[in-house]
C-alpha positions as CSV (number, residue, x, y, z in Angstrom):
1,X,0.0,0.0,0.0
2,X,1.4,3.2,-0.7
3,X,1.9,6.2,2.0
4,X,0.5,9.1,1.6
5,X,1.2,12.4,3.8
6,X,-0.6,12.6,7.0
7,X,-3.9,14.1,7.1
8,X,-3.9,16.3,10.0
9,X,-1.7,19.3,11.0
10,X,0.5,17.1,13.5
11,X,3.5,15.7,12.8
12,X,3.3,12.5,11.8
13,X,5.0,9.3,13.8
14,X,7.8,8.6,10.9
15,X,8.9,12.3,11.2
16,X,10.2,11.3,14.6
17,X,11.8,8.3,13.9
18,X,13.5,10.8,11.3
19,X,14.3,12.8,14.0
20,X,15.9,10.7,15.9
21,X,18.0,9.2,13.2
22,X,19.3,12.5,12.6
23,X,20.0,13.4,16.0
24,X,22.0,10.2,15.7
25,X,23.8,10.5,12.7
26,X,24.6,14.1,13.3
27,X,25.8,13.8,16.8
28,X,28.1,10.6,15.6
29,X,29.5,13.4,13.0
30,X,30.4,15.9,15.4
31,X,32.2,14.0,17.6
32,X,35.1,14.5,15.7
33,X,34.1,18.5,15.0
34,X,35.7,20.3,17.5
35,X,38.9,17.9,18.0
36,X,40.1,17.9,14.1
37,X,42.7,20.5,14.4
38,X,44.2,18.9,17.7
39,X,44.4,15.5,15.7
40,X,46.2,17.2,12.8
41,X,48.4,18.7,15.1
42,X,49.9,15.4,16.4
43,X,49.8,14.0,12.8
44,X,53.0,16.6,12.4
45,X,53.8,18.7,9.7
46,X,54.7,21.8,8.4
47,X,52.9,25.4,10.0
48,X,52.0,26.1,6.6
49,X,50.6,23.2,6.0
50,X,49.4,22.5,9.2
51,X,47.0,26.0,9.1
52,X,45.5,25.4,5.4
53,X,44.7,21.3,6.9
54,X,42.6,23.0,9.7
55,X,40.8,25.1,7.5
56,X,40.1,22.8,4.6
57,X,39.1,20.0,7.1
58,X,36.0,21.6,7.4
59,X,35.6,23.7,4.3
60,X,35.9,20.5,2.4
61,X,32.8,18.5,3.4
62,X,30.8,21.4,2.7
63,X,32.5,22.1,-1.1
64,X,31.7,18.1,-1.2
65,X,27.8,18.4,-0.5
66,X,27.6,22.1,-2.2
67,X,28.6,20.3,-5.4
68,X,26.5,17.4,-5.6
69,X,23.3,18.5,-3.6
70,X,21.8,19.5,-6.5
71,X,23.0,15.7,-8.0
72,X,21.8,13.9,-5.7
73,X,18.4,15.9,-5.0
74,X,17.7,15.1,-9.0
75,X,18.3,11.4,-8.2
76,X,15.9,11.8,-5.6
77,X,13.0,12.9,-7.3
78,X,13.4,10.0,-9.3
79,X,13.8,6.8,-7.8
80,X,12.8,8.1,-3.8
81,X,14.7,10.1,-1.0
82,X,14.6,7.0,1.4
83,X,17.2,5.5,-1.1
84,X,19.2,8.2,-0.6
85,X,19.5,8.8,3.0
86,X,20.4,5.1,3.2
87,X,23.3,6.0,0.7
88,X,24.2,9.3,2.5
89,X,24.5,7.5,6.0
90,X,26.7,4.2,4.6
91,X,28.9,7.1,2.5
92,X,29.5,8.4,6.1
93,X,29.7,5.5,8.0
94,X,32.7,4.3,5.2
95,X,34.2,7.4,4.9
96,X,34.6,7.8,8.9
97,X,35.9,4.4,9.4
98,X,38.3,5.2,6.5
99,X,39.2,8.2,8.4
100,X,40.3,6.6,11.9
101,X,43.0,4.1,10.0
102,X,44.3,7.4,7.8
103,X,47.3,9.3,9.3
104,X,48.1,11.5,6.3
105,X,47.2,14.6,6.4
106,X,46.8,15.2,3.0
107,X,44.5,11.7,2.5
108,X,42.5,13.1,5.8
109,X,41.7,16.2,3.3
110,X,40.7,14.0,0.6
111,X,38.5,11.8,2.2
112,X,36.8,14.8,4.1
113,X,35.8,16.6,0.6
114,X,34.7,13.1,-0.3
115,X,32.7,12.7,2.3
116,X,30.7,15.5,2.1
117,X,30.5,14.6,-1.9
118,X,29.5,11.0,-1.5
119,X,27.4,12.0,2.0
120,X,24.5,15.3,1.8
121,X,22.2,13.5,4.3
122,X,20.1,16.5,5.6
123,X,18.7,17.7,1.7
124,X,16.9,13.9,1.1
125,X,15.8,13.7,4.7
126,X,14.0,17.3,4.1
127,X,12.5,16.1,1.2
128,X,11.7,12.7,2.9
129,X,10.0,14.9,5.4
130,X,8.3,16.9,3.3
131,X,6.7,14.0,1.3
132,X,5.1,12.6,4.5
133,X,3.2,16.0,5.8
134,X,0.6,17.9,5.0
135,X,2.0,21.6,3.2
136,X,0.6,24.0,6.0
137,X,3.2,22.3,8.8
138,X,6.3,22.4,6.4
139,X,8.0,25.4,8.8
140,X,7.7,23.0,11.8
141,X,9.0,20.2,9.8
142,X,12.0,22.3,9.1
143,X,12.3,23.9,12.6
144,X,12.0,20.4,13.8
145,X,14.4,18.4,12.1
146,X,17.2,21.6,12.6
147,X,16.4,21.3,15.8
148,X,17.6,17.6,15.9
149,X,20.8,18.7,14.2
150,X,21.5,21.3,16.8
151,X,21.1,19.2,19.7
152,X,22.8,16.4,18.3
153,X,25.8,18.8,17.2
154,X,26.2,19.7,21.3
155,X,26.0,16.1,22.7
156,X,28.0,14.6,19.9
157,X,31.1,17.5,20.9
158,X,30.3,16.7,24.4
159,X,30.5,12.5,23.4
160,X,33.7,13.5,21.5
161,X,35.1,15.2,24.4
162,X,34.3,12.8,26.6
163,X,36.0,9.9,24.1
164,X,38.9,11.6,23.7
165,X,39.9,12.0,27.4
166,X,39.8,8.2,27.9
167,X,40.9,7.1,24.6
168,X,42.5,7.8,21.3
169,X,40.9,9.8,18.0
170,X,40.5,6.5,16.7
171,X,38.0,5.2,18.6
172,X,35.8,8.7,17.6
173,X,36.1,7.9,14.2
174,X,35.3,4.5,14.7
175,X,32.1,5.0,17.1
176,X,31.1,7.7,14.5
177,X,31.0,5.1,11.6
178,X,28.9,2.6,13.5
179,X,26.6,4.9,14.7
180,X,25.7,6.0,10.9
181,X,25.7,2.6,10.0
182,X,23.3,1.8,12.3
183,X,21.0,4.9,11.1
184,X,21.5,3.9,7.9
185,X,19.9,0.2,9.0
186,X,17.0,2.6,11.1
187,X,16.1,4.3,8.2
188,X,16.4,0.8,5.6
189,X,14.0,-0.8,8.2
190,X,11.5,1.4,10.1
191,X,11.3,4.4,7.6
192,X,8.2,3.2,4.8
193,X,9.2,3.9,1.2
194,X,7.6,7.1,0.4
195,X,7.2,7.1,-3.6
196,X,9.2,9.7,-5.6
197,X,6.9,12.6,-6.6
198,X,9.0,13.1,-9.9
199,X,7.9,9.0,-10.8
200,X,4.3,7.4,-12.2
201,X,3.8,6.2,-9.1
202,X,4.3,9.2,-7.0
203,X,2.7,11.4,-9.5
204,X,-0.3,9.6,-8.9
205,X,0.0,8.7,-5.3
206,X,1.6,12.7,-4.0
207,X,0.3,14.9,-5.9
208,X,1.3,18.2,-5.8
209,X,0.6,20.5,-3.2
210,X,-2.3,23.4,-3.9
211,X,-0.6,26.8,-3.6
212,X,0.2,27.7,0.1
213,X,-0.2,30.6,2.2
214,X,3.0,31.0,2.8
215,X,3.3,31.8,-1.2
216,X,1.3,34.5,-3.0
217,X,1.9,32.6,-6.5
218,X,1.2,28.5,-7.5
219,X,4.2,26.3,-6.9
220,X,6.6,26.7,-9.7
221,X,6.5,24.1,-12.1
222,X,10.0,24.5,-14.4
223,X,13.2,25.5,-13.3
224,X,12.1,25.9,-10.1
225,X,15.7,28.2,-8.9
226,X,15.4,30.8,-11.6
227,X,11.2,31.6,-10.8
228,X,10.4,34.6,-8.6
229,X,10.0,34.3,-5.4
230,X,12.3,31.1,-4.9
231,X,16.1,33.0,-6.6
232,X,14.8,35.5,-3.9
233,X,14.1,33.6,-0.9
234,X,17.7,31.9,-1.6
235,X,19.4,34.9,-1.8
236,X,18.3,35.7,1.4
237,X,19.1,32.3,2.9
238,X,22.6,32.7,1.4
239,X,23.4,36.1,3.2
240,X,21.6,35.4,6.4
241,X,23.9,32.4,6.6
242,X,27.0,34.4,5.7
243,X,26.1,36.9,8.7
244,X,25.6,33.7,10.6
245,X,29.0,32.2,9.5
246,X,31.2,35.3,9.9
247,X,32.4,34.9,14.0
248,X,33.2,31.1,13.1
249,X,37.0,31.8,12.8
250,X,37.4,34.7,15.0
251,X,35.1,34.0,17.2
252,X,37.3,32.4,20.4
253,X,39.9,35.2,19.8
254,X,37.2,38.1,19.7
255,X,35.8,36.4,23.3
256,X,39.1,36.1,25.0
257,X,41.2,39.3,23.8
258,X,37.9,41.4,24.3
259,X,36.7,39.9,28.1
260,X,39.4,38.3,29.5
261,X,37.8,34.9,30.2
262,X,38.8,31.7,30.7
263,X,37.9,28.9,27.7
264,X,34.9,27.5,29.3
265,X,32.8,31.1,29.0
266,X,34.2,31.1,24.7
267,X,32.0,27.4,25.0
268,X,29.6,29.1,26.8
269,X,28.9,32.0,24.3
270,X,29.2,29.6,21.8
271,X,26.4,26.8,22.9
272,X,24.1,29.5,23.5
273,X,23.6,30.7,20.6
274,X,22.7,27.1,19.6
275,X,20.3,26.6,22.8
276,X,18.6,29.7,21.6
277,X,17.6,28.4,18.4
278,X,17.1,24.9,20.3
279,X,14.6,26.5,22.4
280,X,12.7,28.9,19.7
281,X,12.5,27.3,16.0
282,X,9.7,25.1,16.5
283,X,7.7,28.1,18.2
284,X,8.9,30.4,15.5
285,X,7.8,27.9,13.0
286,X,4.1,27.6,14.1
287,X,4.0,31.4,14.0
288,X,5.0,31.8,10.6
289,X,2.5,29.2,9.8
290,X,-0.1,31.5,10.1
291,X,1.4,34.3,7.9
292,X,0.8,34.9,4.1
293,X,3.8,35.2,1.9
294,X,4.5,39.3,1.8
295,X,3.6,39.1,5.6
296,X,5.8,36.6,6.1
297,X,8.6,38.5,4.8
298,X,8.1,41.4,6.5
299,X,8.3,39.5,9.7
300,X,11.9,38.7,8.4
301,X,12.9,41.8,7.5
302,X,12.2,42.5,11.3
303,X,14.0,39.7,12.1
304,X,17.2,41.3,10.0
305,X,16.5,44.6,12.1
306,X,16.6,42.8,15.3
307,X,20.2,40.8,14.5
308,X,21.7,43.7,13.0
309,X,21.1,46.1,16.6
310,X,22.2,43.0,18.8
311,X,24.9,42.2,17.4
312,X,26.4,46.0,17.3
313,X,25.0,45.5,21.1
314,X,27.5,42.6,20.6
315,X,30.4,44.7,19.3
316,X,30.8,47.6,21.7
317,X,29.7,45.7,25.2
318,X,32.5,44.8,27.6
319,X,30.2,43.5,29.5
320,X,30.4,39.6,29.7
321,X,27.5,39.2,31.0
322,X,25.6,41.4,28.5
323,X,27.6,39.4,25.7
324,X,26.1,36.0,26.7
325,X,23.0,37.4,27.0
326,X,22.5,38.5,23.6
327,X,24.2,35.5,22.0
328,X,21.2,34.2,23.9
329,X,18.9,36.1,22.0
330,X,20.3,36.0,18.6
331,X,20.2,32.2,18.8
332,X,16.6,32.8,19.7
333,X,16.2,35.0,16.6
334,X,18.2,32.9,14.3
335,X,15.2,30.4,15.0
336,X,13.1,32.2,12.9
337,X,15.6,32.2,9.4
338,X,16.3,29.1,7.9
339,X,13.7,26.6,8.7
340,X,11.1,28.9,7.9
341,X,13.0,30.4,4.5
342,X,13.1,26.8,4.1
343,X,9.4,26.2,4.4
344,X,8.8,29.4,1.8
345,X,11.4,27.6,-0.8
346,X,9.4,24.2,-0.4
347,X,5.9,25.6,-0.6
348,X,6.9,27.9,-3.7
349,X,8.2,24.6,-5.7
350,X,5.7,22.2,-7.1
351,X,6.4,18.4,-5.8
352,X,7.8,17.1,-8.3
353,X,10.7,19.3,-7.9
354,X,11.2,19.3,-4.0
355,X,14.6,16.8,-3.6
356,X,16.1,19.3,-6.3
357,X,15.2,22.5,-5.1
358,X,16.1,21.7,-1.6
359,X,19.6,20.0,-2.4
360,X,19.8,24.0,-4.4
361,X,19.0,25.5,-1.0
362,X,21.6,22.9,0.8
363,X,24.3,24.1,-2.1
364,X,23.6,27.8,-1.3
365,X,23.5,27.1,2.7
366,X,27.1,25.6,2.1
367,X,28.0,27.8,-0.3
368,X,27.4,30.5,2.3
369,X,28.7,29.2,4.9
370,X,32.3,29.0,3.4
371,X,31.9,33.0,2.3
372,X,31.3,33.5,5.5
373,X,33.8,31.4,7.3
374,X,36.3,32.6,4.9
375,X,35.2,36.3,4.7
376,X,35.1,36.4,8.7
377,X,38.9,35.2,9.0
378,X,40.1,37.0,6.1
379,X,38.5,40.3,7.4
380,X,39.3,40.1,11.0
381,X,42.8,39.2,10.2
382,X,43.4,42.2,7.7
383,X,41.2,44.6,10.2
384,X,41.1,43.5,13.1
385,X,38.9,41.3,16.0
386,X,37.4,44.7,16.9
387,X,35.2,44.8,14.1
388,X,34.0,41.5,14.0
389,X,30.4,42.1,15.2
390,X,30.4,45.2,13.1
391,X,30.8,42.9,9.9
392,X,27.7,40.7,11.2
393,X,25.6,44.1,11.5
394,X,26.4,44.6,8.2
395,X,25.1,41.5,6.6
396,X,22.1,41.6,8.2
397,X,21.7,44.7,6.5
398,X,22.6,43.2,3.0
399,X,19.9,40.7,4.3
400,X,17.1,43.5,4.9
401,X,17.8,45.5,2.1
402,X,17.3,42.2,-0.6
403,X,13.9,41.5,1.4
404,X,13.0,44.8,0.9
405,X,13.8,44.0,-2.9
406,X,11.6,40.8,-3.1
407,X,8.7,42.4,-1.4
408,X,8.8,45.4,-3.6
409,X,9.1,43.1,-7.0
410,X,6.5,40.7,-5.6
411,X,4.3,43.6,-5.1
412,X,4.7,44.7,-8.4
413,X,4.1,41.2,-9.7
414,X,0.8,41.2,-8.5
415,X,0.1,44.7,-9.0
416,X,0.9,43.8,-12.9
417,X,-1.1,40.7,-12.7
418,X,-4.2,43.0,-11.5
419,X,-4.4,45.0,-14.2
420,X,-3.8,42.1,-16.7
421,X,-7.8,41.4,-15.0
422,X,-9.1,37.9,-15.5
């Protein structure tokens, strides 16, 4: 019998089962997150060499899954996204066991950018999700399952940790690889094959979604990244996540030169801006539920406003205190941009599309995130740590003026469409 999305506006029993798994899985990757650096450090090696490993270690998962989201989101659509969650999590279960036998730098690099090539779990679990619930509770969906992600990025750091004082790097690698094995098991035998909407059979059995409120136009049917509002909505994504991304490098530095405090306060700041979003995307999501697509938007744009003040807040406090209190809040704002830009992508793309469109939106999310990373260090380094927040501010108002852009062209869309009449 085919499955079909679930009827009413809850969240249906699979969709925690998913988030568990990626809890799981996630957690089992960060492990190793924080401690790479450290373990290419007693690999030995040149400083030169030894500062580009710690960057690229990181940058070059997300160049893997920036270049083939898209890939694998098309494969997706056509033969199912359970498939390829079961491929992402044995590509890095293989790749992670691979990892804790390597002791070359250089093949460490390698097998990280493959890795995030061969890997891109969290684009055909989205799509997974979104096949299996009803269009109106696609922003708690996404809230939800970024939730998981969050929480299973601080206990997996904390696992890590906690690994690595009684034992060797090896045995993080090695837990990490049986962990997403056994997801990738989870998903092959409790998860029901949802049919591919791009397929006859999912044609027929998910058809596509009736145009949303949180869209002011049908789902796009044809090149789903070039149509207005979705080349928008991801330019937005991609500079909110920049400003996101841009205290990444400097951000232990900024904490310590600036306050004076020992390293547990930097992991302090740090968690909390995660715990913020922990504790507000799934309440942020059920608000924008109720929003039409222009309205939406301008609850964004406010959104922008609020991150840009609190983070110049940010960059003149000397206040410690005051500084972990707004990361606070900023984590609670930053609840309320991605899983619901997210939602607005998804609901302006007809089903057929979704597993490509959302492996676009992973692309840009990575894609971002490397400008920022790279733009944060880069800056800071040529400027200074003083300016760091300053740079943050200043995305977020990149950010509002581009929302400003898409509400004024949507509103002369429709403006143009009235006058076309009937």
């Amino acid at each position: 019998m085919v499955s079909t999305p679930a009827a009413s506006s809850a969240l249906p029993r699979l969709v925690h089962a998913l988030f568990v798994i990626q809890l799981i899985s996630m957690g089992a990757m960060e492990m190793s997150g924080p401690f790479w650096p450290v373990h290419l450090q007693s690999l030995g090696g040149s400083p030169g060499v030894l500062a580009f490993a710690g960057i690229a270690v990181y940058v070059g998962p997300m160049l893997g899954v920036a270049l083939t989201s898209t890939f694998w989101g098309k494969v997706g659509d056509r033969f199912g996204h359970k498939p390829m969650m079961v491929r992402a999590l044995l590509g890095l279960g293989i790749t992670q066991l691979a990892l804790a036998f390597t002791q070359d730098v250089w093949a460490i690099l390698a097998l990280r950018f493959l890795q995030g090539a061969c890997a891109g779990y969290l684009a055909p679990a989205q799509a997974y999700g979104v096949s299996a619930v009803v269009p109106a509770v696609r922003g708690r969906l996404f809230a939800y399952l970024q939730v998981s992600t969050n929480v299973g990025s601080l206990l997996g750091a904390l696992a890590g940790g906690l690994i690595l004082d009684h034992g060797t790097f090896f045995w993080i690698n090695l837990s990490a690889a049986l962990l997403c094995a056994l997801c990738a098991a989870a998903v092959a035998a409790l998860l029901p094959r949802l049919p591919a909407a791009g397929s006859a059979l999912g044609a027929k059995a998910i058809p596509s979604p009736p145009p949303s409120s949180a869209g002011d136009a049908a789902p796009l049917q044809a090149s789903p990244w070039f149509g207005s509002p979705v080349a928008g909505l991801l330019a937005v994504l991609g500079i909110l996540l920049v400003a996101r991304m841009l205290t990444q490098t400097p951000f232990a530095m900024y904490v310590r030169s600036t306050f004076a405090v020992d390293n547990w306060v930097v992991g302090l700041c740090y968690g909390l801006l995660s715990m913020g979003f922990i504790v507000s995307a799934t309440l942020w999501a059920r608000y924008f539920e109720r929003l039409q697509g222009p309205d939406a938007l301008v609850r964004m744009a406010w959104v922008a406003a609020a991150c840009a003040l609190l983070t110049v807040l940010a960059g003149v406090t000397h206040s410690v205190a005051f500084f972990i209190a707004l990361h606070f809040a900023w984590g609670v704002l930053l609840g309320a941009t991605t899983p619901v830009l997210m939602a607005q992508i998804s609901h302006a793309t007809s089903g057929q599309h979704q597993g490509r469109i959302l492996g676009v939106a992973q692309s840009t999310a990575q894609f971002s995130s490397m400008a920022g990373i790279a733009l944060g260090g880069g800056l800071t380094q040529l400027l200074g740590l003083h300016i760091t927040y300053f740079l943050v501010a200043g995305a977020y108002a990149c950010a509002l003026a581009v929302i400003v852009a898409v509400l004024r062209q949507r509103r002369a869309r429709a403006g143009a469409t009235s006058l076309a009449g009937p």
